[in-house]
PASEBA-1860 file (N, C-alpha, C; in nm, 3 decimals):
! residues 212
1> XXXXXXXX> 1.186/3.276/0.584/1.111/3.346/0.478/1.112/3.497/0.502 ~ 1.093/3.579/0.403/1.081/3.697/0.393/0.927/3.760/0.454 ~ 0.906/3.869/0.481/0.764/3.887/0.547/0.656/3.872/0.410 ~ 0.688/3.892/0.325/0.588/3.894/0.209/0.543/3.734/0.204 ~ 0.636/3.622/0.224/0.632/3.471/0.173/0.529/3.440/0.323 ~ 0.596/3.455/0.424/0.547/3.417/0.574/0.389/3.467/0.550 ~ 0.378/3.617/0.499/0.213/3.681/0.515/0.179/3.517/0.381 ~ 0.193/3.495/0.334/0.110/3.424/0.223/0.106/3.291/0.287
9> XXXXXXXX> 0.152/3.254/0.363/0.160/3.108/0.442/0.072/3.108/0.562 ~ 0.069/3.287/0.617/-0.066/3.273/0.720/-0.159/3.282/0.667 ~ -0.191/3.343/0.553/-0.314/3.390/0.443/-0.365/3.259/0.415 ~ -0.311/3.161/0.443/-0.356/3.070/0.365/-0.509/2.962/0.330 ~ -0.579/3.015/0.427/-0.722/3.052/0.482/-0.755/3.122/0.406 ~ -0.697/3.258/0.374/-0.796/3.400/0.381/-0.915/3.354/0.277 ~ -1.066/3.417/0.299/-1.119/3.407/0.199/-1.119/3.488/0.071 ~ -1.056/3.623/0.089/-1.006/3.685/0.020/-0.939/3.612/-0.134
17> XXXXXXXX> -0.947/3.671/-0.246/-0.843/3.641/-0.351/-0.815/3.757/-0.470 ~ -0.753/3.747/-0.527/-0.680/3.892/-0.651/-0.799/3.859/-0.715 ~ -0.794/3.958/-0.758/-0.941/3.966/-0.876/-0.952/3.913/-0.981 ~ -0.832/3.876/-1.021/-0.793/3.835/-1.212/-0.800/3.653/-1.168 ~ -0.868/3.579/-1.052/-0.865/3.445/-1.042/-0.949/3.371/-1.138 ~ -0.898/3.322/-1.179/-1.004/3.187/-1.295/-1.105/3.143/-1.216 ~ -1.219/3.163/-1.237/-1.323/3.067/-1.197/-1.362/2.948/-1.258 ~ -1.382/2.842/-1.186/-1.384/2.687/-1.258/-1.544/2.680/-1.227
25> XXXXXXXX> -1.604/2.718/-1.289/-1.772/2.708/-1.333/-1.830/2.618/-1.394 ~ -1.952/2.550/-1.380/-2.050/2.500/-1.520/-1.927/2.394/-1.497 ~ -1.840/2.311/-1.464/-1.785/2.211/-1.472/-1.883/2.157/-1.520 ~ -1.822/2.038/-1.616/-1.892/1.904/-1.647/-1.794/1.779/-1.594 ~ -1.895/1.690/-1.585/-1.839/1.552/-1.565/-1.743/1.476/-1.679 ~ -1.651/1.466/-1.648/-1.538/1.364/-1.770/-1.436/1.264/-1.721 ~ -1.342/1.218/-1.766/-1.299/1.108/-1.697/-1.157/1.137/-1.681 ~ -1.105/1.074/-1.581/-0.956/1.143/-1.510/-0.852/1.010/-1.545
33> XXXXXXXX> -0.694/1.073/-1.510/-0.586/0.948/-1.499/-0.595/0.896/-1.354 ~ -0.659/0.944/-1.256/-0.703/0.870/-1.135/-0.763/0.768/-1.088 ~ -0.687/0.668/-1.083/-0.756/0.528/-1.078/-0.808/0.480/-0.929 ~ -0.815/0.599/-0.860/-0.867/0.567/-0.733/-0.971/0.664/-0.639 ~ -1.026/0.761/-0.788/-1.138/0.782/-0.759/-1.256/0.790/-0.656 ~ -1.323/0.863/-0.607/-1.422/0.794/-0.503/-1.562/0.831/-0.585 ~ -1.638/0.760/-0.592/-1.780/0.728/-0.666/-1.921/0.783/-0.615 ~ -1.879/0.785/-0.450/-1.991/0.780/-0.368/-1.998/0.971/-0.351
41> XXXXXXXX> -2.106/1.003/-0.267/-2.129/1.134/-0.232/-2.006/1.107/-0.079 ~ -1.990/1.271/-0.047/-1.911/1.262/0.058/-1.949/1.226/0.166 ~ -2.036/1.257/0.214/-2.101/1.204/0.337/-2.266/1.191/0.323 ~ -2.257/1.113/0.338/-2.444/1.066/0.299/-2.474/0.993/0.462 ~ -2.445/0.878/0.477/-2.480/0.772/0.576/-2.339/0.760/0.711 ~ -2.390/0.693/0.790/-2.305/0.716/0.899/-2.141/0.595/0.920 ~ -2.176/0.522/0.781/-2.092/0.436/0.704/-1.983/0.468/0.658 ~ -1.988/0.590/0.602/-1.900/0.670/0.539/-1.848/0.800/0.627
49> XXXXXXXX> -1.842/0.808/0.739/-1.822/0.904/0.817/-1.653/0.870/0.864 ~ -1.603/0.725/0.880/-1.454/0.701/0.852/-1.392/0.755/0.743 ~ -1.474/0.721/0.622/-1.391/0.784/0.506/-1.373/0.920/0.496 ~ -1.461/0.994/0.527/-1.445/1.149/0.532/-1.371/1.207/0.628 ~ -1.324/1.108/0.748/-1.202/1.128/0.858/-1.060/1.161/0.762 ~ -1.064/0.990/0.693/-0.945/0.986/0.629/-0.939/1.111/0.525 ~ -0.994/1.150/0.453/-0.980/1.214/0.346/-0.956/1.375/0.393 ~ -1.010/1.372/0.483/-0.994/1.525/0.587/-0.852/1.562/0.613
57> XXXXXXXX> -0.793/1.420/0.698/-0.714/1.414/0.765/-0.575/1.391/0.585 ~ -0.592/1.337/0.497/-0.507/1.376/0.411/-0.497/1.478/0.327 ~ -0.608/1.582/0.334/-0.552/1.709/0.322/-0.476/1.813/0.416 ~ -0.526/1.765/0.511/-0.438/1.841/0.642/-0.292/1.823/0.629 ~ -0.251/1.656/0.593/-0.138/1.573/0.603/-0.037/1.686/0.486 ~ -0.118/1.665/0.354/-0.096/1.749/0.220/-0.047/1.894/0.219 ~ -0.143/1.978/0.294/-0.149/2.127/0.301/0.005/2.160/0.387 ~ 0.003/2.058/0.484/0.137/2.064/0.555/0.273/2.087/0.507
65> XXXXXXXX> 0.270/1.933/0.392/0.385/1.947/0.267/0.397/2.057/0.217 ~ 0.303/2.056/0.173/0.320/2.230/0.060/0.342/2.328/0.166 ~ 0.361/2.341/0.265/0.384/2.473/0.325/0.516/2.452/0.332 ~ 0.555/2.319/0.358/0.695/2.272/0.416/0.778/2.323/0.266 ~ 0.755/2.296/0.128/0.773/2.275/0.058/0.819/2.454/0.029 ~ 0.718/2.502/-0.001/0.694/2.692/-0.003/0.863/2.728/0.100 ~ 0.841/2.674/0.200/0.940/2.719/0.287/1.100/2.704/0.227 ~ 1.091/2.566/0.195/1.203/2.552/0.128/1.264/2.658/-0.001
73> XXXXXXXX> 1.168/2.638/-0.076/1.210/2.754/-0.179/1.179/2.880/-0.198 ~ 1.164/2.943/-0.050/1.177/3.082/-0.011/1.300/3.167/-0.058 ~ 1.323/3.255/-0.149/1.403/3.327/-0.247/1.527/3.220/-0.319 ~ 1.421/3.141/-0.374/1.468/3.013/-0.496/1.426/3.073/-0.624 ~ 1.486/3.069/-0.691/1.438/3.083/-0.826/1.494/2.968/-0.970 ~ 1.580/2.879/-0.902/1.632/2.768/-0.963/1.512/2.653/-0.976 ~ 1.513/2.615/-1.040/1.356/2.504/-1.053/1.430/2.360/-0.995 ~ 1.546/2.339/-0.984/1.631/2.208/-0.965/1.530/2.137/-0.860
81> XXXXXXXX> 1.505/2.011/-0.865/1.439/1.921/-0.732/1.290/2.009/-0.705 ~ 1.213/2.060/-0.778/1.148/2.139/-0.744/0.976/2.053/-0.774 ~ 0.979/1.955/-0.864/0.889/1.891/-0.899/0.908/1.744/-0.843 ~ 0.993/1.713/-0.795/1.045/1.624/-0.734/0.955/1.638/-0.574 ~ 0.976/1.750/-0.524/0.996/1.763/-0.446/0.754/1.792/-0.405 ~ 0.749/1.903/-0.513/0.624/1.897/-0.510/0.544/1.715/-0.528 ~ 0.582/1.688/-0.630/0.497/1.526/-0.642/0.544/1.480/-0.498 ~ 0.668/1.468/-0.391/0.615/1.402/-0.252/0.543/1.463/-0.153
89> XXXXXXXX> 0.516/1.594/-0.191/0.378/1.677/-0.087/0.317/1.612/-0.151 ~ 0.284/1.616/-0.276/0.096/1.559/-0.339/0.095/1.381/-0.329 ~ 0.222/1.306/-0.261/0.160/1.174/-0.196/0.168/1.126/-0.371 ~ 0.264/1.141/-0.465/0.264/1.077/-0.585/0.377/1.037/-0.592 ~ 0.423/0.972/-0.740/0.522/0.840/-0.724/0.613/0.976/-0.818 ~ 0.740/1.013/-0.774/0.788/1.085/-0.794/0.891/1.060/-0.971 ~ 0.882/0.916/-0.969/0.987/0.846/-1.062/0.955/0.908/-1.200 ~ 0.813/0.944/-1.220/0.731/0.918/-1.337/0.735/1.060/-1.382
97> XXXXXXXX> 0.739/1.081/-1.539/0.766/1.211/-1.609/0.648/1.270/-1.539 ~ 0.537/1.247/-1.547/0.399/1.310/-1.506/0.331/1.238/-1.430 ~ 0.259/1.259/-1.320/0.214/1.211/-1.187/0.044/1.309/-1.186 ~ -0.024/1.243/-1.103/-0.113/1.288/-1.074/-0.215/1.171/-0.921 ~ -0.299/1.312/-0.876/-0.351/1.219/-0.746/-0.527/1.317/-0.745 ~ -0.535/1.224/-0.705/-0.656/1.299/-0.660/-0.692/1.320/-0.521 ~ -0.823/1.472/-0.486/-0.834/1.537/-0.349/-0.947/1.554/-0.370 ~ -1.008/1.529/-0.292/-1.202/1.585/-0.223/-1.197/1.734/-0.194
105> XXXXXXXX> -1.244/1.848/-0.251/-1.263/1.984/-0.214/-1.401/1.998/-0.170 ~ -1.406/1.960/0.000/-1.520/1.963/0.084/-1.573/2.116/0.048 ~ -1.538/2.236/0.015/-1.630/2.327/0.062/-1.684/2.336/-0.089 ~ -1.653/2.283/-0.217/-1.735/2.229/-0.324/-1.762/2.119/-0.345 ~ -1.768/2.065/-0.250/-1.815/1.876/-0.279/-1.809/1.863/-0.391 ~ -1.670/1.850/-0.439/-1.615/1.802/-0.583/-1.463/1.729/-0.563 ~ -1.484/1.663/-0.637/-1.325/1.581/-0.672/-1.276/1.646/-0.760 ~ -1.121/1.624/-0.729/-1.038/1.707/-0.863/-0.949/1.609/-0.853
113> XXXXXXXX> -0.846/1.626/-0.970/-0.683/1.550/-0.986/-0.603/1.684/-1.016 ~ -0.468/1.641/-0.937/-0.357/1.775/-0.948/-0.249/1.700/-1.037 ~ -0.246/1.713/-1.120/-0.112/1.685/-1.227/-0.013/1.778/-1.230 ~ 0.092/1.711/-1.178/0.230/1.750/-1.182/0.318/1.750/-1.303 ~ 0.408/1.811/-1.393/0.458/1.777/-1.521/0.572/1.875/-1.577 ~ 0.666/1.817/-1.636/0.755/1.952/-1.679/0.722/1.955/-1.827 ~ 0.570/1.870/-1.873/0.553/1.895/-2.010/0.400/1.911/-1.987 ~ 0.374/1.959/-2.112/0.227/1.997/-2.126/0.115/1.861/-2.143
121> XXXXXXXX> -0.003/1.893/-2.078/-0.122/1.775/-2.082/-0.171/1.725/-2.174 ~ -0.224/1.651/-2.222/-0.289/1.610/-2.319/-0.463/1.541/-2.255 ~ -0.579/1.657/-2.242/-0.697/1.605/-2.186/-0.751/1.512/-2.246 ~ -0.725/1.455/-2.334/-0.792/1.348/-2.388/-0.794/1.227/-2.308 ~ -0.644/1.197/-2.231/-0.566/1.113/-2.188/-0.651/1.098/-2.068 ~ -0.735/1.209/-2.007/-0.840/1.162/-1.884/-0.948/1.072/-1.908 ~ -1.003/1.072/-2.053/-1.074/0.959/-2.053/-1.078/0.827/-2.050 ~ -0.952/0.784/-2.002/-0.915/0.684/-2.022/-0.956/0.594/-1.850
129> XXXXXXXX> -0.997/0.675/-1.733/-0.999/0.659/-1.605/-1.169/0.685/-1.539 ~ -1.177/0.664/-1.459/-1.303/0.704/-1.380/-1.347/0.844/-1.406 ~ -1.458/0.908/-1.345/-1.472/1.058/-1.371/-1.436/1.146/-1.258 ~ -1.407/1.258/-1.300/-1.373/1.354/-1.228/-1.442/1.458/-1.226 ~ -1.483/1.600/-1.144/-1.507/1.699/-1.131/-1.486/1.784/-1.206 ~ -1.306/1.794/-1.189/-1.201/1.902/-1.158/-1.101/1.881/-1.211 ~ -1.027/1.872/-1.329/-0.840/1.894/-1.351/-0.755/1.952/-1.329 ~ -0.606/2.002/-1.241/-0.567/2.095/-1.274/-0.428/2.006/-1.292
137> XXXXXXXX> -0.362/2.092/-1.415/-0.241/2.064/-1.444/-0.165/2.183/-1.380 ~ -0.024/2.106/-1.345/0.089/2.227/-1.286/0.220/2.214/-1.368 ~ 0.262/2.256/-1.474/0.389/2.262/-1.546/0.468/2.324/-1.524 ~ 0.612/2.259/-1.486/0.719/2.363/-1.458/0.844/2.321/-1.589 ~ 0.880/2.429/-1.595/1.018/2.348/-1.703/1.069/2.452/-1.647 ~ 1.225/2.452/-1.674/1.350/2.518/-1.668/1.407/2.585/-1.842 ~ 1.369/2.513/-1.908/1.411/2.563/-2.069/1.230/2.534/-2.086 ~ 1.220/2.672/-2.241/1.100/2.703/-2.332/1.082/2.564/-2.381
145> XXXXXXXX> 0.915/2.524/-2.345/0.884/2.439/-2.451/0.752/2.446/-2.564 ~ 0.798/2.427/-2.671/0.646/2.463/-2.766/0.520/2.397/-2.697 ~ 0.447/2.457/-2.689/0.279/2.491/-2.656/0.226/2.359/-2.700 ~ 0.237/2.233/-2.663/0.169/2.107/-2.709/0.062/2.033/-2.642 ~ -0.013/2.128/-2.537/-0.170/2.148/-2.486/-0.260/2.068/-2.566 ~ -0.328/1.968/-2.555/-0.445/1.944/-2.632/-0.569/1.901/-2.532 ~ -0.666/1.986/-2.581/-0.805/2.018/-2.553/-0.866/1.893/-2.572 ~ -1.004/1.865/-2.451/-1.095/1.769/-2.524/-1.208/1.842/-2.488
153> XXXXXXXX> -1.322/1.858/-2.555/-1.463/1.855/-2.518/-1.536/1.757/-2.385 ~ -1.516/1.659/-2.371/-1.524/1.636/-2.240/-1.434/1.612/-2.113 ~ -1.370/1.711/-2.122/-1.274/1.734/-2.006/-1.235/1.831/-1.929 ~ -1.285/1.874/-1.788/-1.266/2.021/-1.750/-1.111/1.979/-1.691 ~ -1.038/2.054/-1.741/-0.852/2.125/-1.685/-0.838/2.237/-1.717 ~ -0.755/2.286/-1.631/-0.662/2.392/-1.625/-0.543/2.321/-1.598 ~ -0.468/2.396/-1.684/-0.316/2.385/-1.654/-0.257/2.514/-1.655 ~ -0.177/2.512/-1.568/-0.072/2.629/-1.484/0.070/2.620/-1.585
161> XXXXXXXX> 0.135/2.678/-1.644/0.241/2.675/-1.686/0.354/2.765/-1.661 ~ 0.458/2.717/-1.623/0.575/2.793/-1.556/0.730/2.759/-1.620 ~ 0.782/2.853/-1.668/0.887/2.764/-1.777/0.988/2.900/-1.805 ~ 1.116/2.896/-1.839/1.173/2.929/-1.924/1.280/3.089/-1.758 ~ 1.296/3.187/-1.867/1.367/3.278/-1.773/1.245/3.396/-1.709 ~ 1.082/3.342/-1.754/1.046/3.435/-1.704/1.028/3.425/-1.536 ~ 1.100/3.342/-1.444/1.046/3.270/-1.354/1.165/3.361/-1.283 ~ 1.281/3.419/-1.306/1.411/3.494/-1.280/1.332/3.598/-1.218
169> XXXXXXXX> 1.276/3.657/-1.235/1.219/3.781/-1.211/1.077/3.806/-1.098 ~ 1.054/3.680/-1.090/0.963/3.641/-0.957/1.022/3.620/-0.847 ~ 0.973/3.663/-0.739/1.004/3.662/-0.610/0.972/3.524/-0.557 ~ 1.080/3.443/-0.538/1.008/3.300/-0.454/0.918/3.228/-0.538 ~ 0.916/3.229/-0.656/0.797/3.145/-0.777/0.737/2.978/-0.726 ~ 0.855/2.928/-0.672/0.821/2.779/-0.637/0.770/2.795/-0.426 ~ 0.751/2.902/-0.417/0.721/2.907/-0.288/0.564/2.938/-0.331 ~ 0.561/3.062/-0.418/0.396/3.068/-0.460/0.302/2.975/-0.524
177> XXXXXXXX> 0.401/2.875/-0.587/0.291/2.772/-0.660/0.262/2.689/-0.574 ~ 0.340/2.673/-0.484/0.363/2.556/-0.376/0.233/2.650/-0.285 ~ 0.236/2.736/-0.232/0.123/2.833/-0.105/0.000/2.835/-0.203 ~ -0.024/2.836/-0.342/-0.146/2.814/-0.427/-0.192/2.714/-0.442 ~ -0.132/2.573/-0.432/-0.171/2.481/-0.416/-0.218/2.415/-0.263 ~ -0.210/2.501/-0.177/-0.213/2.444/-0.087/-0.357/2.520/-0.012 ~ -0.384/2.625/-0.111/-0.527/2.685/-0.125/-0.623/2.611/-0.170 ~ -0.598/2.572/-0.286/-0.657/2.526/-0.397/-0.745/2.411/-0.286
185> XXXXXXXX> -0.620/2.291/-0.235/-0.710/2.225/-0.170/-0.859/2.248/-0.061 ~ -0.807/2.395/-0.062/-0.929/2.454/0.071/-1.091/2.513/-0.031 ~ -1.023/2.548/-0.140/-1.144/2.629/-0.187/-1.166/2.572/-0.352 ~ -1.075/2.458/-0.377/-1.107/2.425/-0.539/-1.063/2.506/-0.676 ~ -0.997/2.570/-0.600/-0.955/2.763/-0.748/-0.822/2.770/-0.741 ~ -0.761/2.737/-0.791/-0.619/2.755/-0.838/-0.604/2.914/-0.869 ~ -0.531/3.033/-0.795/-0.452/3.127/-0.844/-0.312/3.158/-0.834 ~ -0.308/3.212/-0.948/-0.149/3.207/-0.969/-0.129/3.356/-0.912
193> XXXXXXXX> -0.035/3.327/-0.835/0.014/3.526/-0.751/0.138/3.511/-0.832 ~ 0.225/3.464/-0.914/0.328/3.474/-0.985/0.317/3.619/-1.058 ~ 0.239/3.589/-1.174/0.166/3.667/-1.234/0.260/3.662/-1.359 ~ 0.299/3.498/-1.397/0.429/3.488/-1.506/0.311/3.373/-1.569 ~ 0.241/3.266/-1.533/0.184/3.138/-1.585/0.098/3.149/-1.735 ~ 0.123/3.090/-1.769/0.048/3.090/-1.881/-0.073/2.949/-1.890 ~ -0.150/3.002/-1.878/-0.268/2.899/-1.893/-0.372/2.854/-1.972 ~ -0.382/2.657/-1.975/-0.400/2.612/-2.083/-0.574/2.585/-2.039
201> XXXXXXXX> -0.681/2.560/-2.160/-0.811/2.533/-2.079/-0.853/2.427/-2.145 ~ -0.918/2.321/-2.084/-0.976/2.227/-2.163/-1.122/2.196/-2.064 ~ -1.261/2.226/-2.166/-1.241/2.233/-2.348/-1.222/2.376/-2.363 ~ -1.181/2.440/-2.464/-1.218/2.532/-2.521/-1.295/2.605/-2.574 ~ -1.379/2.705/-2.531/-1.506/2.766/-2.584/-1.475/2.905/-2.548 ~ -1.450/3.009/-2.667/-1.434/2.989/-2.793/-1.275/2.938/-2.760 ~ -1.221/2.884/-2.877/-1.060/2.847/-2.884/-0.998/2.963/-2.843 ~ -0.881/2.932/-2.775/-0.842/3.033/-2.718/-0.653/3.062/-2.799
209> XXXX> -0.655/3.206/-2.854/-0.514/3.235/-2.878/-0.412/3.186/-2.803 ~ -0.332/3.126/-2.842/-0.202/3.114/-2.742/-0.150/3.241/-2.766 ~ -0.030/3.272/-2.634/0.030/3.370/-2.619/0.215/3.343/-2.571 ~ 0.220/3.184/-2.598/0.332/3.180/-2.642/0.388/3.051/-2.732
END
């Protein structure tokens, strides 16, 4: 890696973040494509003190991938194997147009699901599963695709969108989404250091202009 990619892979702690970060606030409760959910509080009783091993110990497992992952496409700018490659850090079934898993973000004792996709979300489609916290969608395409985002009122997502030739002009793009995600798991806040994504919100209050 270059010293700029390497500083963002030790950063990866920092509590520090760019100022222009989305804050995921006022969440409400809605329902996810995660069918394996956890129901309970994180640690309550001394019962559940295995499970919070495991769940510890698979973000550690996780954060690892994605660094491994970042590394790989250190001055990449080709998207080829690139979602492929992210869905086997995030421990998802790689076969499937769109994938998603869910992660415990201990320092917000909240659950989220990370959706992987080279097409846009449809939040409605979370109600169909247990509830969630937290959504975030991650879209990558290689060719422009029309804006086919749909919002629900009970569903908190963000989706990340990454597509087309503006991705040419980023330094390492699949190394930064890959080192942002591997934040995200530490602190729950998805930021994009690209500074190319275009992002979708569900719900919407007020509706929000698209901008492409």
């Amino acid at each position: 890696m270059k010293k700029n990619e390497a500083e963002l892979v030790d950063n990866i702690h920092a509590d520090g973040h760019p100022p222009d970060k989305l804050k995921t606030q006022n969440m409400k409760k809605q329902k996810s494509h995660s069918p394996e959910l956890i129901s309970r509080p994180l640690v309550t009783t001394a019962s559940q003190e295995n499970d919070a091993a495991k769940i510890q110990n698979r973000i550690i497992t996780t954060k690892q991938n994605l660094l491994n992952v970042a590394e790989k496409y250190a001055h990449v700018n080709d998207p080829e194997g690139f979602i492929t490659n992210l869905k086997n850090a995030l421990g998802m079934n790689a076969d499937k147009a769109s994938n998603y898993n869910y992660f415990v973000i201990r320092e917000k004792q909240m659950r989220a699901s990370i959706r992987v996709s080279n097409h846009h979300a449809n939040a409605g489609k979370y109600l169909e599963h247990d509830a969630n916290d937290f959504n975030l969608s991650i879209m990558v395409s290689k060719r422009y695709r029309k804006n086919t985002f749909q919002a629900n009122p009970d569903v908190v997502l963000e989706e990340y969108v990454y597509m087309g030739r503006q991705l040419e002009n980023v330094e390492s793009p699949f190394s930064q989404i890959a080192l942002s995600l591997a934040k995200f798991l530490d602190t729950g806040e998805y930021v994009d250091t690209t500074g190319v994504a275009k992002v979708n919100f569900s719900p919407e209050y007020p509706p929000r202009q698209r901008n492409y």
